[in-house]
C-alpha positions in Angstrom: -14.0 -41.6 60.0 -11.7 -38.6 59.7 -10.8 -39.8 56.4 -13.8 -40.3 55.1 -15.2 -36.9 56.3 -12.0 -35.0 54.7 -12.9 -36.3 51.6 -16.3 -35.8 51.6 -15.4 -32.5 52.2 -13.0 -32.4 49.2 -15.7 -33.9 46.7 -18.3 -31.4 47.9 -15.2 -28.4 47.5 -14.8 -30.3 43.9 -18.7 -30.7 42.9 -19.1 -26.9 43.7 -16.2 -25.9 42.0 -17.4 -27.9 38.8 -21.2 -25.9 39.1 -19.4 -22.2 39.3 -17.0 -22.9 36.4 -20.2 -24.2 34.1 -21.8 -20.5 35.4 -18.8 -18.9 34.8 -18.4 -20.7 31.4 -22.3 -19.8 30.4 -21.8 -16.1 31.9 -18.7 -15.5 29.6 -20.7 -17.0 26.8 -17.3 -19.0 26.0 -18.5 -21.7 23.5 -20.7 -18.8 21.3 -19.5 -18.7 17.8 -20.0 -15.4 15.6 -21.7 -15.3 12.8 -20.2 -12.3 10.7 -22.7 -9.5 9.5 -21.2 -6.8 7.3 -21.5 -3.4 6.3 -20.7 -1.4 3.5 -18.5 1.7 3.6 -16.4 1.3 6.8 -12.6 1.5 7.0 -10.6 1.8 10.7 -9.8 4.8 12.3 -6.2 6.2 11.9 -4.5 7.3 14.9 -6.4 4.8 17.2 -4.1 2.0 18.0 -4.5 1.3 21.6 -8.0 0.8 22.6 -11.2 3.6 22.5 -12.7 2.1 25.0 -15.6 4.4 25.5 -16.8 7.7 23.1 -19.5 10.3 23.6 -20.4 12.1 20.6 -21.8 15.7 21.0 -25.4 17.4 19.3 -22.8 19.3 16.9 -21.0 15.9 15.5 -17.7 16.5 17.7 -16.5 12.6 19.1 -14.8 12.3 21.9 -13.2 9.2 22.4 -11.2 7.6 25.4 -7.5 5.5 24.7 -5.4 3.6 26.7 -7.2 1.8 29.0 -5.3 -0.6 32.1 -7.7 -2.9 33.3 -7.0 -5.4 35.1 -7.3 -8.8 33.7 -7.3 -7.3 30.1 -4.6 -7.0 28.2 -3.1 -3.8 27.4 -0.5 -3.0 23.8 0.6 0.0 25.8 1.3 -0.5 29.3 3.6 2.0 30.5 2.0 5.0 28.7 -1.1 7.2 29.7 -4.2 7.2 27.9 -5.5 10.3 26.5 -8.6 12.0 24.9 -9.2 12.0 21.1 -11.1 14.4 19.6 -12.6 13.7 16.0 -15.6 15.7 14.1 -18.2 13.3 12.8 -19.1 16.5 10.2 -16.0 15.8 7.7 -16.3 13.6 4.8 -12.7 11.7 5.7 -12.2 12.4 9.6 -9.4 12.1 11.7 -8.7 11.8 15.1 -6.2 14.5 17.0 -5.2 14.5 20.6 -6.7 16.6 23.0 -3.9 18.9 24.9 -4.7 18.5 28.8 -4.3 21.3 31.4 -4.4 22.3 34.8 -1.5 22.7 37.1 -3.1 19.7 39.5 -3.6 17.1 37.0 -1.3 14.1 36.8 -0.8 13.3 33.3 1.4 10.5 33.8 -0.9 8.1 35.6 -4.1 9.2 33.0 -6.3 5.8 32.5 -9.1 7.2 31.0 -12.4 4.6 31.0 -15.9 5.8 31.0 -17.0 9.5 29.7 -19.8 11.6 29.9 -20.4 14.7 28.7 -22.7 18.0 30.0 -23.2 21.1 28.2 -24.9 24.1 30.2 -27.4 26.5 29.2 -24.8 29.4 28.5 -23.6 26.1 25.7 -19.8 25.3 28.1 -19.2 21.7 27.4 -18.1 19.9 30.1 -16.4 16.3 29.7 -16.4 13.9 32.7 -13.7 10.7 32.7 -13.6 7.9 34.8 -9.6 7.5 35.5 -8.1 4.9 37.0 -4.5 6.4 38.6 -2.8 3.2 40.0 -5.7 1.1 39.5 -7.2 3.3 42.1 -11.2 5.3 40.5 -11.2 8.8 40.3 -14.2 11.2 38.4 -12.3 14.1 36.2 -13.9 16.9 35.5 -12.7 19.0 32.4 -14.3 21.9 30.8 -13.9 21.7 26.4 -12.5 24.4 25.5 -13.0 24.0 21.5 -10.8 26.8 19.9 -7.5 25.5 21.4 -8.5 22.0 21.5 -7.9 21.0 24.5 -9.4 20.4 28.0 -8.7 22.6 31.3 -8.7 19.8 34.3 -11.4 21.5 37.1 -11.2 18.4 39.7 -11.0 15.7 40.8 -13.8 13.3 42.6 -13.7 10.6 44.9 -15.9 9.0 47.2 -15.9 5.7 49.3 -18.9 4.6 47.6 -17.0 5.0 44.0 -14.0 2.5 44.4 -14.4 0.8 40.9 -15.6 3.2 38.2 -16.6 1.7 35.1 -19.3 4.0 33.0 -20.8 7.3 33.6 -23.7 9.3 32.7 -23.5 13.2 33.5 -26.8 14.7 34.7 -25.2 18.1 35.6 -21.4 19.7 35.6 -20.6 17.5 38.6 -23.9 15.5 38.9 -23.7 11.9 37.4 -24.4 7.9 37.8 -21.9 6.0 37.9 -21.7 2.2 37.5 -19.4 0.0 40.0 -18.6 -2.9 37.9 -17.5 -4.7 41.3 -17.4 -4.7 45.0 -14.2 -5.4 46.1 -10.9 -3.5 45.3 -8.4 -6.4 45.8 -7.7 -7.6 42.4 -7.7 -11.2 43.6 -10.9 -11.1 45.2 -12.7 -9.1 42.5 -11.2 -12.5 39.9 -13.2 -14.3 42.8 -16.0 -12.5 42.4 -16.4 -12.9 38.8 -16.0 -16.5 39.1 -18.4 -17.0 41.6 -21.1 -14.4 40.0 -21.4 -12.6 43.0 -23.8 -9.9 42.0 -22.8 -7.0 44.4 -22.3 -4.7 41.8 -24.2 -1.4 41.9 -25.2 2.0 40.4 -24.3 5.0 42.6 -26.0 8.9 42.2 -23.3 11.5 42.8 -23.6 15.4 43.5 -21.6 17.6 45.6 -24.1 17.3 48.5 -25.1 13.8 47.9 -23.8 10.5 47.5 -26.4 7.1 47.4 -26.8 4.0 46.1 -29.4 4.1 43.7 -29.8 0.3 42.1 -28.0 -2.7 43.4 -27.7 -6.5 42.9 -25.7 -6.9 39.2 -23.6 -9.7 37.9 -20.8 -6.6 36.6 -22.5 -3.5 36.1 -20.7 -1.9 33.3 -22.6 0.7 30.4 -25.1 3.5 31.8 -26.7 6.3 30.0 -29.9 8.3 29.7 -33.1 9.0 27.7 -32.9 12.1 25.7 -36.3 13.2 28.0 -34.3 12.2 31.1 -37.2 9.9 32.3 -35.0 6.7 31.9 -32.2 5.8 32.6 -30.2 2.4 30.8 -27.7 0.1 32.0 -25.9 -2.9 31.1 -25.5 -5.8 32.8 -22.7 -7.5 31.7 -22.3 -10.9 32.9 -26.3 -11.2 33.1 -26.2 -10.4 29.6 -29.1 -7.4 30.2 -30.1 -3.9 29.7 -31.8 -2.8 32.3 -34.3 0.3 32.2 -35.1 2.4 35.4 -37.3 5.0 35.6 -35.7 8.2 37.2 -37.5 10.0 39.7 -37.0 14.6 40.7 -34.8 13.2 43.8 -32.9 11.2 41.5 -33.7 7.5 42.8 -34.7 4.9 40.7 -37.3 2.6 39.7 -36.7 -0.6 37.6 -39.5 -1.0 34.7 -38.2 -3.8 32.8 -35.2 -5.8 31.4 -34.1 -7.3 28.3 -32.2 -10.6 27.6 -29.6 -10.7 24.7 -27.1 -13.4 23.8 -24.0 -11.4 24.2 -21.8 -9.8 26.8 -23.4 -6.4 26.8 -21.1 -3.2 27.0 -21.3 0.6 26.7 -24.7 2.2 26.0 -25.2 4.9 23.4 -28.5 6.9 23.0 -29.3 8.9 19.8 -30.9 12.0 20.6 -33.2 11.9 18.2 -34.5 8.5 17.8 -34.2 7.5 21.0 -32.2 4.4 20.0 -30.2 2.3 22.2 -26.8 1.5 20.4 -24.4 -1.4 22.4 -20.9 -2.5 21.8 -21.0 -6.1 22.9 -18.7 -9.3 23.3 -19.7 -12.2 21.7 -17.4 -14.3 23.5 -16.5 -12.9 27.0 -13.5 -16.0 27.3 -11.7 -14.1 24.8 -11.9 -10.5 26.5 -10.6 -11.7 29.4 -7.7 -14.2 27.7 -6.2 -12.4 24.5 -5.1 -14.7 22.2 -3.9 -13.0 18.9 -4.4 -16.3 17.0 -8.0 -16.6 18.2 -8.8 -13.0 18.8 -12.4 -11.7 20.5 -14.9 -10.6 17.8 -17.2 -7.5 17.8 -20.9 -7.0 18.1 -23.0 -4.0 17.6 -26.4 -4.1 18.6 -29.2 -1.2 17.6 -32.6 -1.1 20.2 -35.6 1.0 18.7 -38.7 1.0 21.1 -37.2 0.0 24.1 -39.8 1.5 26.0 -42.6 -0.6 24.1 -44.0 -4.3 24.7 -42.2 -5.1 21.7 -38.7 -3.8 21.2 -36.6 -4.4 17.7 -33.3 -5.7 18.5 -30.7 -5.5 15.4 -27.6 -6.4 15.3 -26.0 -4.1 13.2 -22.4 -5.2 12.8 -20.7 -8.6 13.7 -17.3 -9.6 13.5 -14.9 -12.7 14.7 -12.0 -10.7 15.1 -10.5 -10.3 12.0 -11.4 -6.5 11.8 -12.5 -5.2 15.0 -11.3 -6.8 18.5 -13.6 -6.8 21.1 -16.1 -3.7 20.9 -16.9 -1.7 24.0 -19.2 1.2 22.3 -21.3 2.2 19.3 -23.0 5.4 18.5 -24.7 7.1 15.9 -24.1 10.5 14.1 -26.0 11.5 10.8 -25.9 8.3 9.2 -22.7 7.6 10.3 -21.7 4.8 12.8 -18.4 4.9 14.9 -17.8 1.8 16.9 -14.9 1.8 19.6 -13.1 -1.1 21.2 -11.3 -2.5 24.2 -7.9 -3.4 22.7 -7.9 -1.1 19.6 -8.5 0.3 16.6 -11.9 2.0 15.9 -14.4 1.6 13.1 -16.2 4.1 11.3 -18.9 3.7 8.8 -21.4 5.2 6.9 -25.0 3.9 7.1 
């Protein structure tokens, strides 16, 4: 009887095991295939060689872009070096990225893992640039002010909170007023690959201020892109294991309402709005398998999809760009400038193109 209970119990254990890795398989979208679509007048970024994994591009055409990214689970090129910020100016007919100089007598440079950014520019026009940072795989909130003659960015401080332990995206609402998404509940690498597996959906979406800290959405498979409408009625984010974009509706005391969702056949990433169309633009992983398992041989290809109307019965979903991998690895971002298009990824490189 013993016998026969144990393994019961082991074919149950084995039957349950098989049902979460077809889940996991479908969440990760590992069998999808890409079909490439092109565009005209693009060549790679120069200077970006180790990932730009996020980039926030200001109303005067000034990109800033994030590099260097340790994630766990995701293979880095450069794993003993900081990342940085990279400025570039979307106005030039050939442009070039340069690194920003950071400073600030508190700031650790060394153990710089720059993720998420957000920026905020005040009514006297001081542009402030917030970066999710990941010191010792630990989440942190910096808070620079631009400062655009000398290029660089003077560090102001540094934010933490209980209810921030893994930062993935921001959206800046204020100089030290933002959302932030938690891609996952637990800190313990090994029970975060857990919860991935499993699809636990116990991520969330957190509202910060210097007086106030609440959870203001909850319940996502990986919570990863958030951003804001240019009216700042709505606010967007990404689902990425559910493969949705969300829209909330925010509210004078900052909560949230949810007003709809959208489906998509990808692994959706970082949101960009243009702030004059009102256009959701997505970097987005085909393949999820391949983010998570590098393989240079079979590398992770690119999508870039463009949302007009989300607010409507009938949005128009484009996808803009598609790759396999044989130009751009595994985009995290797009966003729009002038009829120019910069597209940002994971592992490296960057695209820019001209629309």
């Amino acid at each position: 009887m013993a016998k026969l209970m144990v393994l019961t119990l082991l074919g149950l254990g084995l039957a349950l095991f098989r049902d979460h890795r077809s889940s996991y398989l479908t969440r990760m979208n590992a069998f999808r295939e890409i079909k490439p679509v092109e565009l005209p007048n693009c060549k790679l970024v120069k200077g970006i060689e180790t990932g730009s994994e996020d980039l926030e591009v200001l109303h005067n055409g000034l990109a800033f872009i994030s590099t260097g990214l340790k994630y766990p689970g995701i293979k880095s090129f450069e794993p003993d070096k900081p990342g940085k910020i990279l400025l570039m100016d979307l106005n030039e007919e050939d442009p070039v990225v340069l690194e920003l100089r950071i400073t600030g007598s508190n700031f650790d440079l060394s153990s710089f893992n720059p993720h998420g950014i957000s920026t905020f520019t005040d009514e006297d026009n001081t542009v402030y640039l917030l970066v999710v940072s990941h010191p010792d795989l630990k989440s942190t909130v910096e808070l620079f002010k631009f400062q655009e003659e000398e290029k660089s960015l003077l560090h102001l401080k540094t934010i933490k909170h209980k209810l921030l332990p893994n930062i993935n995206d921001i959206v800046a609402v204020g100089p030290e007023h933002f959302y932030a998404t938690i891609d996952h509940y637990f800190v313990d690498t090994y029970l975060t690959s857990w919860e991935i597996y499993l699809g636990l959906a116990w991520s969330y979406v957190v509202y910060y201020s210097p007086n106030e800290v609440q959870v203001m959405a909850s319940g996502f498979d990986f919570a990863n892109g958030i951003n804001i409408s240019p009216d700042g009625k709505y606010v967007y984010i990404s689902e990425l294991m559910a493969h949705k974009i969300h829209v909330y509706e925010k509210h004078a005391n900052w909560t949230l309402t949810p007003l709809k969702s959208l489906d998509f056949n990808t692994l959706v990433d970082n949101i960009s709005v243009d702030p004059v169309t009102g256009d959701l633009w997505i970097g987005c992983h085909p393949n999820g398998i391949k983010i998570f398992s590098y393989d240079a041989e079979n590398p992770p290809g690119s999508e870039v999809l463009q949302i007009q109307d989300i607010l409507t019965e009938e949005p128009k979903v484009t996808v803009v760009y598609a790759d396999n991998g044989t130009v751009l690895q595994g985009s995290t971002v797009a966003a729009v400038y002038k009829g120019k298009l910069l597209v940002g990824t994971v592992f490296h490189r960057a695209l820019y193109c001209k629309l």
